[in-house]
KOLZA-781767 format. One line per 5 residues: number of its first residue (from 1); their letters; for each residue x, y, z of C-alpha. Coordinates in Angstrom, 1 decimal. Example, Ala and Ser with C-alpha at 12.3 -4.5 7.8 and 13.67 -1.06 7.14 Angstrom:
1) AS) 12.3 -4.5 7.8  13.7 -1.1 7.1
END
This chain:
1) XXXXX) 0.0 0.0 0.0  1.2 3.8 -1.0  -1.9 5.4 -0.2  -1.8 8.2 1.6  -5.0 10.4 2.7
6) XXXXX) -4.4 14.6 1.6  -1.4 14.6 -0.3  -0.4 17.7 -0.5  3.1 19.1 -2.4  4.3 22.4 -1.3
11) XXXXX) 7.1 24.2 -3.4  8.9 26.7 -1.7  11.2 29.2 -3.9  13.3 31.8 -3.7  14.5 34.9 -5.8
16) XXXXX) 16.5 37.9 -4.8  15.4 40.9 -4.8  18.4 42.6 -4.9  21.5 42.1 -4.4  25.3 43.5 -4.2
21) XXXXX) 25.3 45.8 -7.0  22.0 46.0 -8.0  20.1 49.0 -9.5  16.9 50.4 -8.4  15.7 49.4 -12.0
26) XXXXX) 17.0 45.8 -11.6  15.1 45.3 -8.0  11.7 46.8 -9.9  12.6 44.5 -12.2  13.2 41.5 -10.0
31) XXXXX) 10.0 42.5 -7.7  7.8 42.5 -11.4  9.2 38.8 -12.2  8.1 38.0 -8.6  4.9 39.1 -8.7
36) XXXXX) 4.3 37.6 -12.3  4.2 34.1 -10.1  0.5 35.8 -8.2  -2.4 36.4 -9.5  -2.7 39.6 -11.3
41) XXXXX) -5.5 40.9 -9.0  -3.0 40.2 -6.0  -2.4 43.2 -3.5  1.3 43.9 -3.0  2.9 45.5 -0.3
46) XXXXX) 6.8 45.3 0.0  7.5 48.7 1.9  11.5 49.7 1.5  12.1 48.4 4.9  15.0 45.8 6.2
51) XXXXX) 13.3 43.0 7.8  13.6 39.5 8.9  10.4 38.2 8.3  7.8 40.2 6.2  4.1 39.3 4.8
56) XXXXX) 3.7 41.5 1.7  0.4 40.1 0.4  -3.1 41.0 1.4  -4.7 38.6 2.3  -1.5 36.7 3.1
61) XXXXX) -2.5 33.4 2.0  -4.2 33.6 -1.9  -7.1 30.9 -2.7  -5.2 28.7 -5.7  -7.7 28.6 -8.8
66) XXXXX) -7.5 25.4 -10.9  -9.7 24.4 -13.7  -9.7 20.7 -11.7  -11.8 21.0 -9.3  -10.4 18.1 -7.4
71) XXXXX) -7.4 20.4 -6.4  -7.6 23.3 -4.0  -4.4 25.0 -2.4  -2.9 29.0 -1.9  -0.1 30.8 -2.6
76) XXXXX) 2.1 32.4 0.7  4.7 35.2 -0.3  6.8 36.9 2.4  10.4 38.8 2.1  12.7 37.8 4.2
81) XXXXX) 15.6 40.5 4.1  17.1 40.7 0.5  15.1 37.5 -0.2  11.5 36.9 -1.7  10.2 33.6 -0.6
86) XXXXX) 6.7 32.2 -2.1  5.4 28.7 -0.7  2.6 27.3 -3.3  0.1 24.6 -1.6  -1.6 22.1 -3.8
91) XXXXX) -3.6 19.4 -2.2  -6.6 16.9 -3.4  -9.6 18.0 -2.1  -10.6 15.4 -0.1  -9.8 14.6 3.7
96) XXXXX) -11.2 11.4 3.8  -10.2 8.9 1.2  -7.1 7.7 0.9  -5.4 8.6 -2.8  -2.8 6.5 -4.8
101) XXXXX) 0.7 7.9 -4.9  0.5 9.2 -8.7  -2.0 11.8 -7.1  1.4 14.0 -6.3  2.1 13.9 -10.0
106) XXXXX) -1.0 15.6 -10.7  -0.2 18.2 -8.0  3.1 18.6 -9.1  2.5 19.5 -12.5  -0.5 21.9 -12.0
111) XXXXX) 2.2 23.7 -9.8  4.3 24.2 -12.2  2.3 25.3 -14.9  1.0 28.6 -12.5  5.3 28.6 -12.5
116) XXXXX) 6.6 32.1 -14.0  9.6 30.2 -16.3  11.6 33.5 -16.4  11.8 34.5 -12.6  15.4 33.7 -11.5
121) XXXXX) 15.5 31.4 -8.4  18.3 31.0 -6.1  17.0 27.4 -4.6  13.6 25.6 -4.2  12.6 22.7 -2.1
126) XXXXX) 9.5 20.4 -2.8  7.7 19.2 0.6  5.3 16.3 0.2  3.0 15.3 2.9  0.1 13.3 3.9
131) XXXXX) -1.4 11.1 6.5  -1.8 7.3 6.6  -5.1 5.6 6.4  -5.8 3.7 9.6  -5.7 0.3 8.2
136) XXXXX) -2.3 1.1 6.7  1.0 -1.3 6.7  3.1 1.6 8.3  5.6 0.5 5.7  7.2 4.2 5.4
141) XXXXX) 10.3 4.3 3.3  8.2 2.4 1.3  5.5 4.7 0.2  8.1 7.6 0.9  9.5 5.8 -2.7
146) XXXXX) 6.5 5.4 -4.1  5.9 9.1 -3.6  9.0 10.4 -4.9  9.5 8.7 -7.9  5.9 9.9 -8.6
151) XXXXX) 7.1 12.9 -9.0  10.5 12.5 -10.3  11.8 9.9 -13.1  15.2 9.4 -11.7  16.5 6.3 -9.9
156) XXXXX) 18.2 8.2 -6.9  17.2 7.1 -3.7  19.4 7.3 -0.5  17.1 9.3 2.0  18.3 11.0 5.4
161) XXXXX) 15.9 10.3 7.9  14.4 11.4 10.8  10.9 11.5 12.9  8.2 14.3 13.1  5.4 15.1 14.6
166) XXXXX) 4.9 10.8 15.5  5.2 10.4 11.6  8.7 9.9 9.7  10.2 12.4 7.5  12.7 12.3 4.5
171) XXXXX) 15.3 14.4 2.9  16.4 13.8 -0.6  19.4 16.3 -1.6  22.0 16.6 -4.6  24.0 18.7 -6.3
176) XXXXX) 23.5 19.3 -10.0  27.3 19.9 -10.6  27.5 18.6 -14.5  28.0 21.6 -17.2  27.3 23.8 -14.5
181) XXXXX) 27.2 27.2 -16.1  25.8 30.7 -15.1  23.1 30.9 -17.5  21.6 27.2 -15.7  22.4 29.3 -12.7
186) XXXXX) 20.0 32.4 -13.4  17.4 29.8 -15.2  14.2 29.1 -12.6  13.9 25.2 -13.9  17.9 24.8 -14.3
191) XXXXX) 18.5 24.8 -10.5  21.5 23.6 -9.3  20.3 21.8 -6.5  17.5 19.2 -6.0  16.0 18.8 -2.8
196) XXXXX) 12.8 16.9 -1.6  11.6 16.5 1.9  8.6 13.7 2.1  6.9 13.7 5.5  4.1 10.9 6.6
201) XXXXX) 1.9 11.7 9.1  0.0 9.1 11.2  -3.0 11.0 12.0  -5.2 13.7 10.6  -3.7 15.6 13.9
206) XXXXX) -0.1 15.0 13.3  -0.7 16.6 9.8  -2.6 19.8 11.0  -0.1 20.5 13.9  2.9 20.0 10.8
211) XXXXX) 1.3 23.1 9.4  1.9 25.3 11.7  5.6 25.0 10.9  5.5 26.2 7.7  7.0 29.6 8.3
216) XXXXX) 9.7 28.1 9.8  10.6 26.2 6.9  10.1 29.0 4.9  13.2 30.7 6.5  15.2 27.2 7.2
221) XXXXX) 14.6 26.6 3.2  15.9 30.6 2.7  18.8 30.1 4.7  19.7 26.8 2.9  19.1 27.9 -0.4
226) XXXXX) 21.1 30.6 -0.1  24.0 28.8 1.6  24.0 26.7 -1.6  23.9 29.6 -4.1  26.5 32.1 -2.4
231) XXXXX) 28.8 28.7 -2.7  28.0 27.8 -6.3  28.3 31.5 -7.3  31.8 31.4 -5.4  32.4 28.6 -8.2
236) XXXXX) 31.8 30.3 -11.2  33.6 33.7 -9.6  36.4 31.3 -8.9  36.7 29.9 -12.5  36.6 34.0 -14.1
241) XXXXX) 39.6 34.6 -11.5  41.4 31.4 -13.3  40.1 33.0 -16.6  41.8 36.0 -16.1  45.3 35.2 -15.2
246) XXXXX) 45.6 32.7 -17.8  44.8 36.1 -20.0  47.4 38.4 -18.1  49.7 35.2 -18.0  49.2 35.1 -22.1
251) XXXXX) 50.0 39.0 -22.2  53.3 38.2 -20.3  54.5 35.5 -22.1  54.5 37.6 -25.1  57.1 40.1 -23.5
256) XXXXX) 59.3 37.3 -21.8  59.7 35.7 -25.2  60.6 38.8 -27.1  63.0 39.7 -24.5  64.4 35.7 -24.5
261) XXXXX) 65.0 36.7 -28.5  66.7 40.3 -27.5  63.5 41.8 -29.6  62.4 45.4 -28.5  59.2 45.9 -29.0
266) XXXXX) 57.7 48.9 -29.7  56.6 51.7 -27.0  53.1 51.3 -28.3  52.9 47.7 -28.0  54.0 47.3 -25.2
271) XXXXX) 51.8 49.9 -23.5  48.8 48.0 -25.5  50.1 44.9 -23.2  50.3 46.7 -20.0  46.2 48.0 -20.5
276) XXXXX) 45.3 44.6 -21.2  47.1 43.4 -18.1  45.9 46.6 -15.8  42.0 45.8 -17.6  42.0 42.2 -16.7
281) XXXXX) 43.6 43.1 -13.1  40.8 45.4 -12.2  38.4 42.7 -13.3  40.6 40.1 -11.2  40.3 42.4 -8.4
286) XXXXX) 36.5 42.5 -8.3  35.9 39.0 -8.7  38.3 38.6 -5.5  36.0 40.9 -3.8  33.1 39.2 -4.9
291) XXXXX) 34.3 35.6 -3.9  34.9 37.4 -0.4  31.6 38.4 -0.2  29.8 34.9 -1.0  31.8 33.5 2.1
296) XXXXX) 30.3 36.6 4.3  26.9 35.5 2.4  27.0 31.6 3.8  28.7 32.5 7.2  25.7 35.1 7.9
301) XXXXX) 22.9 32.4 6.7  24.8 29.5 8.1  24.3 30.8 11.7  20.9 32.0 10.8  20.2 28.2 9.3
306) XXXXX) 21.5 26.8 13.0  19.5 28.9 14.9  16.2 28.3 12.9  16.9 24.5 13.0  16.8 25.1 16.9
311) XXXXX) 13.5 26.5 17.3  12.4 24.1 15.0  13.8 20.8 17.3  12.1 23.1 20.5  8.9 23.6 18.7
316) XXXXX) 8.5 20.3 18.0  9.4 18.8 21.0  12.0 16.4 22.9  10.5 12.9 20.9  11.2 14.6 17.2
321) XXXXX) 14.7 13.6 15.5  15.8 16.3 13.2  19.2 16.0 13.0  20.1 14.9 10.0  18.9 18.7 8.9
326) XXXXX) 22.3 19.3 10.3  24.3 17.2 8.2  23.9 20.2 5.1  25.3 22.5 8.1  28.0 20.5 9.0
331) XXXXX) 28.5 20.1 5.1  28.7 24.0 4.9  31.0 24.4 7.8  33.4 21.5 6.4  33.5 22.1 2.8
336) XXXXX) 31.9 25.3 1.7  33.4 27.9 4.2  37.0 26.2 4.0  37.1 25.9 0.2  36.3 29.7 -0.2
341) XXXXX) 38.7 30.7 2.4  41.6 28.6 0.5  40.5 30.1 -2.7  40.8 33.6 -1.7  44.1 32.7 -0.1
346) XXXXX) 45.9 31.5 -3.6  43.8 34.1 -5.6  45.5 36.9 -3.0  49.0 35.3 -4.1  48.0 35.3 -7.4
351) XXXXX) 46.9 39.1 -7.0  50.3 39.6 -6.3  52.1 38.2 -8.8  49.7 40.4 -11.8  50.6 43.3 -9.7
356) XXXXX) 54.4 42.2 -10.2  54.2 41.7 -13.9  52.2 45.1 -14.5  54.9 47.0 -12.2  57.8 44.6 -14.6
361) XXXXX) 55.8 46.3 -17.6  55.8 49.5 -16.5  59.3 49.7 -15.7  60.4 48.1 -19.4  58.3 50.6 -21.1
366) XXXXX) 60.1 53.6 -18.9  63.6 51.8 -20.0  62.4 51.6 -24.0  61.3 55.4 -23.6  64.5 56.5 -21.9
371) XXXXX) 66.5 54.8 -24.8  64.6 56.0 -27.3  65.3 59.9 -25.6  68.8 59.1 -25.5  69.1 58.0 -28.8
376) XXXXX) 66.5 61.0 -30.6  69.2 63.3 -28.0  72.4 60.9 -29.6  70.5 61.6 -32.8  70.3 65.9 -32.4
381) XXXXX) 74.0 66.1 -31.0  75.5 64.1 -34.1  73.5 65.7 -36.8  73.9 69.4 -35.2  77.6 69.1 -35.3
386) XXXXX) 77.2 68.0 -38.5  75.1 70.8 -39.9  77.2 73.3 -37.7  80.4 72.0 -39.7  78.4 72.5 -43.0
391) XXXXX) 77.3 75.8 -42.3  81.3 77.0 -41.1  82.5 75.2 -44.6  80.2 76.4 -46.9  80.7 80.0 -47.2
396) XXXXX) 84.4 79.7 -47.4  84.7 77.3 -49.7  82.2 78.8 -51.9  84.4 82.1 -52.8  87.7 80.2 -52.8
401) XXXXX) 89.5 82.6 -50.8  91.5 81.2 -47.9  95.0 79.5 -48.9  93.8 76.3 -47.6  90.6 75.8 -49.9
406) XXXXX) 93.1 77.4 -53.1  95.4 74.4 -52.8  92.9 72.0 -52.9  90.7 73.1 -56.9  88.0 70.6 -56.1
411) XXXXX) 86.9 72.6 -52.8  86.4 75.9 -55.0  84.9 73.5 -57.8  82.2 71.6 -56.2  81.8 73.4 -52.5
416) XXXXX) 78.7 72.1 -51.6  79.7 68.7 -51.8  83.0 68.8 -50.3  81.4 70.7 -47.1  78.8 68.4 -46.6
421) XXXXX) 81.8 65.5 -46.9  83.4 67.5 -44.1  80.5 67.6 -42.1  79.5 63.8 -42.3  83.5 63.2 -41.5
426) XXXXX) 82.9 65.7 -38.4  79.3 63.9 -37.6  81.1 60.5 -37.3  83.6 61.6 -35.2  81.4 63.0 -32.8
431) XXXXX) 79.5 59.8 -32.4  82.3 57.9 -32.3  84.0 60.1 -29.7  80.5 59.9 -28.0  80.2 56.2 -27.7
436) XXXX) 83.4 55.9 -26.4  83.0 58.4 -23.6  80.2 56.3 -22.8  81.4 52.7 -22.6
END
């Protein structure tokens, strides 16, 4: 037997609306793809206030309007801080009669046709519920199964478990990590994460006192999800900072190998170099601050997670086992918050080293531009004794009238030439006398 009496699936969801960054036309804009997810006639109020916990709908839970009138169910939105969260209830209409697992496949897909496709999400958990009928086999896991694979295709099934409420509850969790990418990561139905929570009531009671916990997983699920994102985004932050030293690392190579082959390049290539480099560094140097940010991001909710998972265990009570909502905790505190804090260490080195090869730039272009004064200055000196020379000949041995030009006919014959001889002979001795004075 898998039948369960009220099956209900819950989705809760999250979107920011806004974050580090963000413009006041980007939070409109976020808040807009929000609401898209209500009903149109739905009265909003999200006042510009920071707050942990916030009801911004009137009333604050919405009827749910299907065309199958077997269905009934609402829509709950609250803010919590930077965070929208919206919990959407679908349940069969009937309190009575047991219904076959496959009724959670009809739930979940009217859900997710009321589903705005374009509103970016930052996490979602599905929560499936219902209570046993009394002739049941109390076989749990067993019609825990039944109901997950009712509502998703895959063959994945290793459950943490726990009791609640006198009825057993279990978590199904996994990372999406293949071809990861940041366009899955800002898609609604591309989330990175899947996570399932399946809880079996034994009585009708058991059932109604497991609603009144809803808000608390409604910040529990925040925290989680955003634990999860701040670490994936850290990922794909991580792999730009790799991007862009293997660019400034390119852009180095290309002046180390020029100077292995005693090349000089130009002062304009290599100051196109250099404002690649300082481009990419400024870029490098954001990311860096960014990736610093996402480990504030999971320390903040991480405490905030613990803390709601405690008045969740007192709330319940003493004979509840909800510990293995700790494990994702413990995985946050052993992997996530290490990780980052390693990355930013080597990306800080790495900093260091682009700051050494832009200041190793710098200071070739200032050696190229002092050699290139020197020689335009080698340059003026050489060819202004020259002219000077030219100019003392000239006159002189145009009109033939000192002795020593009257000895020599071919001075008073072609003077122009012959002065211009003398002052290329002069020229080369003055570099020559030059280059010696500087070796």
């Amino acid at each position: 037997m898998s039948d369960l009496i009220y099956p209900t699936v819950d989705l809760f969801l999250y979107t920011l609306k806004s974050s580090l960054n963000t413009t006041d036309a980007e939070t409109e804009k976020n808040k807009a793809a929000f609401l898209a997810q209500l009903p149109s006639d739905t009265q909003f109020n999200d006042p510009d206030i920071e707050t942990e916990y916030l009801e911004i709908t009137h009333p604050t839970q919405i009827n749910f309007i299907s065309q199958n009138k077997t269905l009934e169910g609402y829509y709950y939105a609250v803010r919590l801080n930077d965070t929208y969260g919206l919990q959407i209830d679908c349940s069969i209409n009937n309190q009575t009669e047991s219904q076959p697992a496959k009724s959670f496949t009809i739930l979940k897909t009217e859900i997710e046709q009321k589903l705005n496709k374009e509103l970016a999400t930052i996490g979602k958990t599905w929560l499936l519920s219902g209570w046993l009928p009394e002739k049941s086999s109390h076989n749990y896991e067993d019609i825990a199964k039944n109901c997950y694979y009712a509502l998703f295709k895959d063959t994945y099934w290793q459950p943490e478990k726990g009791t609640f409420l006198d009825g057993k509850i279990f978590e199904i969790w996994r990372s999406e990590k293949a071809n990861y990418s940041l366009e899955k990561a800002s898609n609604a139905l591309n989330s990175h994460e899947h996570h399932v929570i399946i809880a079996i009531y034994t009585t009708r009671e058991s059932a109604e006192q497991a609603a009144e916990f809803y808000k608390d997983w409604m910040g529990l699920f925040c925290y989680r999800s955003k634990i999860s994102w701040a670490y994936w985004q850290s990922r794909l932050i991580k792999q730009s900072l790799l991007n862009h030293y293997k660019q400034i690392e390119a852009n180095r190579k290309i002046t180390n190998q020029s100077n292995s082959r005693q090349e000089k390049q130009s002062i304009t290539t290599s100051r196109k170099i250099l404002n690649n480099i300082d481009n990419i560094l400024q870029q490098y140097t954001i990311d860096l601050l960014n990736l610093s940010f996402q480990k504030q991001i999971i320390e903040i909710n991480l405490s905030n997670y613990q803390l709601r998972l405690a008045l969740i265990k007192e709330k319940a009570g003493q004979n509840n086992q909800l510990d293995f909502l700790e494990k994702f905790s413990g995985l946050a505190n052993k992997k996530y918050l290490p990780q980052i804090t390693k990355d930013i260490e080597n990306m800080q080195l790495g900093l260091q080293l682009l700051e050494d090869t832009i200041n190793a730039t710098r200071s070739r272009i200032e050696v190229e531009k002092s050699e290139r004064e020197r020689n335009f200055q080698e340059l003026v000196a050489v060819a202004g004794a020259g002219i000077a020379t030219v100019s003392l000949v000239k006159d002189p041995a145009k009109d033939c009238k000192k002795d020593i030009f009257k000895q020599v006919q071919l001075f008073c014959d072609y003077p122009f030439s012959f002065s211009l001889i003398v002052g290329i002979i002069v020229s080369f001795a003055v570099w020559w006398l030059r280059k010696r004075v500087r070796s």
